[in-house]
C-alpha positions as CSV (number, residue, x, y, z in Angstrom):
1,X,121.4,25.4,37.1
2,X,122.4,25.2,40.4
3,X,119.4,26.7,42.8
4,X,119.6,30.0,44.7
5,X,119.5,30.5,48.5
6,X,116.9,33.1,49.7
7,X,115.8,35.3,52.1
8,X,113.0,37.3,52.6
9,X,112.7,40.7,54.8
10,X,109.3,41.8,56.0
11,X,108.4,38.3,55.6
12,X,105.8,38.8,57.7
13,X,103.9,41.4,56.2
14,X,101.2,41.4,52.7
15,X,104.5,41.8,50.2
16,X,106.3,39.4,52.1
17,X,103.2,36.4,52.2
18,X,103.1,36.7,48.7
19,X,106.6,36.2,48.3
20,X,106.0,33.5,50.1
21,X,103.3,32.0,48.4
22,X,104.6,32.6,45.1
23,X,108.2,31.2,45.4
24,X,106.4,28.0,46.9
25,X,108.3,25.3,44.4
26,X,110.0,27.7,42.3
27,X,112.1,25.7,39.8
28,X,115.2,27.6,40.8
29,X,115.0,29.9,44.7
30,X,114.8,28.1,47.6
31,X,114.0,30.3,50.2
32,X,116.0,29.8,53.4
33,X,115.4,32.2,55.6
34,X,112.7,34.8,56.9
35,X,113.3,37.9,58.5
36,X,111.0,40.6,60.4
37,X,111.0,42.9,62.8
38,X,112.5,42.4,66.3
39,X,108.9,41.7,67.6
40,X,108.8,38.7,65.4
41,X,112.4,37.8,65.7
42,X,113.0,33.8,67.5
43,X,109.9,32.3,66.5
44,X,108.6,30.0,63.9
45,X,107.3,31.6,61.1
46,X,103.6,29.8,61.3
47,X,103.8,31.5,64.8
48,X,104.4,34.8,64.0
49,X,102.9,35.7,61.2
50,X,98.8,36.5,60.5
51,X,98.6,34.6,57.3
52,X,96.4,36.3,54.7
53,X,97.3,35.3,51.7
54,X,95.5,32.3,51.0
55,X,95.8,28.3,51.7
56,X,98.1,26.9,54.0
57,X,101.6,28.4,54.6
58,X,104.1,26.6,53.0
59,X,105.5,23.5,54.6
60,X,109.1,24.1,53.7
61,X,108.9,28.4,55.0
62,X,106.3,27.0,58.0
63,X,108.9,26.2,60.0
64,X,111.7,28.7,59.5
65,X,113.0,30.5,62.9
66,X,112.3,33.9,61.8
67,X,115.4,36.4,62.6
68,X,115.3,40.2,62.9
69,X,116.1,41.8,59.5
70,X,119.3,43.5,59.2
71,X,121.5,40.5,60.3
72,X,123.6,38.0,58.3
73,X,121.6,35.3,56.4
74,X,123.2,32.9,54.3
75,X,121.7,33.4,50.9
76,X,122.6,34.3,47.9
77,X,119.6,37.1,47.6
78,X,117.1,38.7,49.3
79,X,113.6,39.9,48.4
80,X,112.7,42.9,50.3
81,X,108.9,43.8,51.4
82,X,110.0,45.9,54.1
83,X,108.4,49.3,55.1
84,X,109.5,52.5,53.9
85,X,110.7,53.8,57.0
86,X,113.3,51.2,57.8
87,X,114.1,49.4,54.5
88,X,116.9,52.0,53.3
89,X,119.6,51.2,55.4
90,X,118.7,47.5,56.0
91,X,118.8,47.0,52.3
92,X,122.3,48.8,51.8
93,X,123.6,46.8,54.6
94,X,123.0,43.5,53.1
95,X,123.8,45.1,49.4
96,X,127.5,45.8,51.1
97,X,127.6,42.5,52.5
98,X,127.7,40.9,49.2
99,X,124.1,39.9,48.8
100,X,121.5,40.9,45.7
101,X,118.5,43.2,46.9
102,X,115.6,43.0,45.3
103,X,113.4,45.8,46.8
104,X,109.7,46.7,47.3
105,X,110.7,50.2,48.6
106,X,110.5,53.1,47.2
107,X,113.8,54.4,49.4
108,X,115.9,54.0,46.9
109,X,113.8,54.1,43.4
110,X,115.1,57.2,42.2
111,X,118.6,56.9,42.9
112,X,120.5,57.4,39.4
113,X,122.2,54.4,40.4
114,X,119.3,51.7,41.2
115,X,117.9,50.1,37.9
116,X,113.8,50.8,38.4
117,X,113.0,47.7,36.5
118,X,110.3,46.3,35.0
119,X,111.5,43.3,32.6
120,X,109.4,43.7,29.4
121,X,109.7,47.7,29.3
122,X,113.5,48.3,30.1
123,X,115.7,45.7,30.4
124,X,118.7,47.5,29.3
125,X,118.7,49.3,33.2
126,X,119.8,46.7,35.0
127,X,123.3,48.2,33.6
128,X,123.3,50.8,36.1
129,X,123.7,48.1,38.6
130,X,127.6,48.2,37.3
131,X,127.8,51.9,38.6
132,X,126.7,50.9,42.2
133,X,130.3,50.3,43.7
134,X,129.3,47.4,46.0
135,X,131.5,44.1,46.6
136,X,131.1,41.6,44.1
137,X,127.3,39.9,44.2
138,X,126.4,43.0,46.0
139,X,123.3,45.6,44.3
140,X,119.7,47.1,44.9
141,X,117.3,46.8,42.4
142,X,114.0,47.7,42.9
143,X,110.5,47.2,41.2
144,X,107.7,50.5,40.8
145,X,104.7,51.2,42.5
146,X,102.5,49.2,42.6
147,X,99.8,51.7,40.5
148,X,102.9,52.6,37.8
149,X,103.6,49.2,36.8
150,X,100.0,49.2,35.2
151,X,100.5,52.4,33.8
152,X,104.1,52.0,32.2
153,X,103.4,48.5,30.9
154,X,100.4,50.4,28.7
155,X,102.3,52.9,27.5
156,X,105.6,51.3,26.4
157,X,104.3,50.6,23.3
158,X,103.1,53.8,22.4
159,X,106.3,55.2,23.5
160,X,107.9,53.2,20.8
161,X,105.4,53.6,18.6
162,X,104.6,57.3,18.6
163,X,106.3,58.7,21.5
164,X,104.3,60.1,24.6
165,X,104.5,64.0,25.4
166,X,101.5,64.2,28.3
167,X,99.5,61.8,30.7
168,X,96.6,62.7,32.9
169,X,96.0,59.3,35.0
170,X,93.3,58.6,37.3
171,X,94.0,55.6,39.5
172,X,90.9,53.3,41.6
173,X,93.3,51.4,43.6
174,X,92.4,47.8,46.0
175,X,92.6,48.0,49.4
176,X,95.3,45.1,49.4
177,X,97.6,48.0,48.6
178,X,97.2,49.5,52.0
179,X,99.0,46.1,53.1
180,X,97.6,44.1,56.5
181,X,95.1,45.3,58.5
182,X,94.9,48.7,56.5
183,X,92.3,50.9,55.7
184,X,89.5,50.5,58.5
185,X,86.2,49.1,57.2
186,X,84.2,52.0,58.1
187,X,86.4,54.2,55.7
188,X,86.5,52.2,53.0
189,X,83.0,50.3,52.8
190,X,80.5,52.2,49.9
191,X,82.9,54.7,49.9
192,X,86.0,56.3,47.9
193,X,89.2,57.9,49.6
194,X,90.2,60.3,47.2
195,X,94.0,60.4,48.9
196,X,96.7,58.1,49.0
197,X,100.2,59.5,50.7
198,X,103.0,60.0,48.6
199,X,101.3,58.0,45.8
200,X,100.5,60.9,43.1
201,X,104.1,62.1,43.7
202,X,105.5,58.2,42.5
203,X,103.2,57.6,40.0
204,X,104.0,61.2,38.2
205,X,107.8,60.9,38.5
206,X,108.1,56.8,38.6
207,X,107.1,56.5,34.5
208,X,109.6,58.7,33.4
209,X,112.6,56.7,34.7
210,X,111.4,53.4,33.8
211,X,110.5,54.6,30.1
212,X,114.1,56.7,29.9
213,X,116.3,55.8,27.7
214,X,119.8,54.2,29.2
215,X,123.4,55.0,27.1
216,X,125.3,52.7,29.2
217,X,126.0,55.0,31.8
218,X,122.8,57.5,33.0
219,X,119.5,57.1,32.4
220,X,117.7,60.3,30.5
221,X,114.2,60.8,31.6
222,X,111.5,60.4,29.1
223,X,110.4,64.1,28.6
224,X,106.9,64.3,29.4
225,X,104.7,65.2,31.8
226,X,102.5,62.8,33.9
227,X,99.4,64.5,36.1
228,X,97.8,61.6,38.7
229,X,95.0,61.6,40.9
230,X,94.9,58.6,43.0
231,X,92.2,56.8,44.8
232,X,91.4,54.3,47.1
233,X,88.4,52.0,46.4
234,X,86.5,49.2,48.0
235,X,88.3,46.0,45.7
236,X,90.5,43.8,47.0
237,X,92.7,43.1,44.7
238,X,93.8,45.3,41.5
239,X,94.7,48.7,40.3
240,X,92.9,50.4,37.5
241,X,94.3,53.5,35.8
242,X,92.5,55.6,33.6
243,X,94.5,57.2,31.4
244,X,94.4,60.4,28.5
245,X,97.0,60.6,26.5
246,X,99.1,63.1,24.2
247,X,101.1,61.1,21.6
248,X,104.7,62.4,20.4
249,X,102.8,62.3,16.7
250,X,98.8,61.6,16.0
251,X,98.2,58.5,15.6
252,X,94.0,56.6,15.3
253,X,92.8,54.1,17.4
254,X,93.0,51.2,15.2
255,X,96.8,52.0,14.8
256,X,97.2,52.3,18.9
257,X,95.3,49.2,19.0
258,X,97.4,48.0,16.9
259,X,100.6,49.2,18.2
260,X,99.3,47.8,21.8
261,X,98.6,43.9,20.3
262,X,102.2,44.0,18.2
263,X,104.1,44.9,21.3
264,X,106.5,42.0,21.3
265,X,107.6,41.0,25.1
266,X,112.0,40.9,24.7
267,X,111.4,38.0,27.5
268,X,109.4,35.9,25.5
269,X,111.8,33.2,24.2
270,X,114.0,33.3,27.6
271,X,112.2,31.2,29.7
272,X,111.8,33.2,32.9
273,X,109.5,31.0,35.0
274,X,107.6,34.0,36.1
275,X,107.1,35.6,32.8
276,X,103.8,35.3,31.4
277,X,102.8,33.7,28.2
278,X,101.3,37.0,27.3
279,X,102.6,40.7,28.7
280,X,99.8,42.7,28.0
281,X,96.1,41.4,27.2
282,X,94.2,44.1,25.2
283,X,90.6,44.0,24.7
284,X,87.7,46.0,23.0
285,X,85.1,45.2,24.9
286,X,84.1,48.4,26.3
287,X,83.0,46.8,29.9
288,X,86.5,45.5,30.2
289,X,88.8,45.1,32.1
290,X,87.6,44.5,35.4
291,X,89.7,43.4,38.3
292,X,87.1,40.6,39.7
293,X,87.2,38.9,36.1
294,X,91.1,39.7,35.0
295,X,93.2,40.9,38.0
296,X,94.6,36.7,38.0
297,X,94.9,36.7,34.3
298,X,98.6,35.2,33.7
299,X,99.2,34.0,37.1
300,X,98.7,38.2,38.1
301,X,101.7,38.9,35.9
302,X,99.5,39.8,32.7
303,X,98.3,43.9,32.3
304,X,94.9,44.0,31.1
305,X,94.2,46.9,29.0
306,X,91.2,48.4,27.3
307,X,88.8,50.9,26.5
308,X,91.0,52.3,23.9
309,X,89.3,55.4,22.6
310,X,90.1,59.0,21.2
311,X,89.9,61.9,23.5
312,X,88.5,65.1,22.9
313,X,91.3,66.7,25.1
314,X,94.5,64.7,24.6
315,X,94.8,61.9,21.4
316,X,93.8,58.9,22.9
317,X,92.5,57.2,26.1
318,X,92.3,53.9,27.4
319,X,92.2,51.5,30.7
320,X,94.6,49.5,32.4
321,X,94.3,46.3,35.1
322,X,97.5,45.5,36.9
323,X,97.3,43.0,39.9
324,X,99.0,45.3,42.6
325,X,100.4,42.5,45.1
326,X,101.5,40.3,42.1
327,X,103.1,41.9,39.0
328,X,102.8,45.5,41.0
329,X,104.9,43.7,44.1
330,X,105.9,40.4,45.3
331,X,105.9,38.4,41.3
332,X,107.5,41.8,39.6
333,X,110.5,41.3,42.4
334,X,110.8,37.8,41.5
335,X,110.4,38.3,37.8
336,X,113.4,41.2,38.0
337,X,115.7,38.4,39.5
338,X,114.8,36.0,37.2
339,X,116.2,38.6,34.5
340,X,119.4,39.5,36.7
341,X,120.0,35.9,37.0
342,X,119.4,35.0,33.3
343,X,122.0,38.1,32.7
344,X,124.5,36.5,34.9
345,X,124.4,38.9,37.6
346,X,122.7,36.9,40.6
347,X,124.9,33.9,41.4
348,X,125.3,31.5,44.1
349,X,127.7,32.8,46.5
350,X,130.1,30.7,48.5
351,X,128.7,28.1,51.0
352,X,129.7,28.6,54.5
């Protein structure tokens, strides 16, 4: 296939490194171009960014003249890691220019009209992307929170399996969520932050539009209802969630167990270089999972879960291990567009 141009916005920043990093010989994007803010705008990227994401920056971005985001770049997508408070209207700009978004955001998440997409749990959404209106090549889709992705992926098969009426989810979230340099050291150091802004809010409304079910035109939200408390701990990488949960019918734990191993990934025979060999890795040792031993496991792309248990209050309760910068950020985005160009909806667009 013939590769795809690309361009990163925030490139700079913790989402955009790892976009970086992880499109470093990507058998089919070639990334092209680097954007930031204006601060950052006219210099080489090995210049202007503070590198924290590991080895040496790649030779082939190293180099790249980074330009302000928000002007043209001649790609055929764009991988957003942009902040909250500017990335809306950046993102529809280059959307109505033509270009694919695939967004880190949360500006435009909930629109009715922006597919909330994780690949494995609905793939069906990206067909709102048909209702968006914008010129041909032109759309915004963006990936979840960084702390729902964990969530969902563990609870899509019980969905299907039994249905889910009720979630009470306690998150313990890394500090490589706050991004670059965030949370000072003497906050977070032997201590907890029991408070994370605006994060509850996404992580109780997020799940029900990613597990909705899509008829072509709308999605209709699950109906359930998701409580979250969210926290920030001293880890650097890795969300845990722990999770009670009231199923649509009663089921035990050796048929949730079961239910969680027979979940059969609809990517696995399509041979999305980012997708991992296995989706979800479910264990019953009861010390597991832990983000220093799985958070990598699948490249960061596989959702440990475990400690699959009955609960006294709900039916069941259980664990789950996502690797927030990875398949919560920078390797979901990539993963999405992988999809959208397997569907036929990211092409190359015409060379200057």
């Amino acid at each position: 296939m013939q590769r795809l141009r690309v361009g990163i916005l925030g490139a700079t920043g913790a989402v955009g490194q790892q976009f970086v990093r992880l499109l470093e010989r990507h058998p089919w994007f070639d990334v092209t171009a680097v954007a930031a803010s204006a601060r950052s705008a006219g210099r080489r990227y090995r210049d202007a960014v503070q590198w924290i994401s590991g080895g040496a920056i790649p030779d082939s971005v190293a180099d790249l003249e980074v330009v302000e985001a928000g002007q043209s770049l001649p790609v055929d997508l764009v991988f957003s890691g942009l902040d909250a408070s500017v990335a809306g209207a950046i993102e529809t700009g280059y959307a109505e220019a033509g270009v694919a978004v695939l967004s880190n955001a949360r500006n435009h998440r909930m629109k009715p009209d922006v597919p909330l997409l994780i690949p494995e749990v609905n793939p069906d959404h990206a067909g709102l992307i048909d209702r968006q209106g914008f010129p041909p090549g032109g759309m915004i889709v963006t990936n979840p929170n960084c702390a729902t992705v964990g969530l969902v992926c563990a609870l899509k098969p019980l969905v299907d399996a039994f249905g889910v009426e009720t979630v009470q989810v306690t998150t313990m979230q890394a500090v490589s969520g706050a991004g670059y340099p965030g949370v000072p050291s003497l906050d977070i150091l032997g201590n907890v932050i029991p408070f994370i802004g605006g994060e509850e809010a996404k992580v109780e409304t997020e799940p029900l539009k990613i597990l909705g079910r899509f008829d072509g035109e709308v999605v209709t939200p699950l109906d359930a209802r998701v409580s979250a408390q969210c926290n920030r701990v001293p880890v650097l990488d890795g969300h845990l969630a722990s999770a009670s949960i009231g199923l649509g019918r009663r089921a035990t734990v050796a048929e949730v167990l079961a239910a969680l191993r027979a979940f059969r990934s609809p990517l696995h025979d399509l041979g999305l270089p980012s997708a991992p060999e296995r989706f979800l890795d479910v264990t019953e040792d009861d010390r597991y999972p832990q983000p220093r031993r799985h958070v990598d496991a699948g490249g960061g792309m596989t959702v440990s879960v475990g400690r699959v248990r009955a609960c006294p209050v709900l039916d069941v309760r259980l664990v789950a291990l996502v690797h927030n910068t990875v398949r919560g950020a920078a390797g979901g985005a990539i993963l999405n567009a992988e999809l959208l160009v397997h569907q036929g909806r990211i092409r190359a667009r015409n060379q200057p």
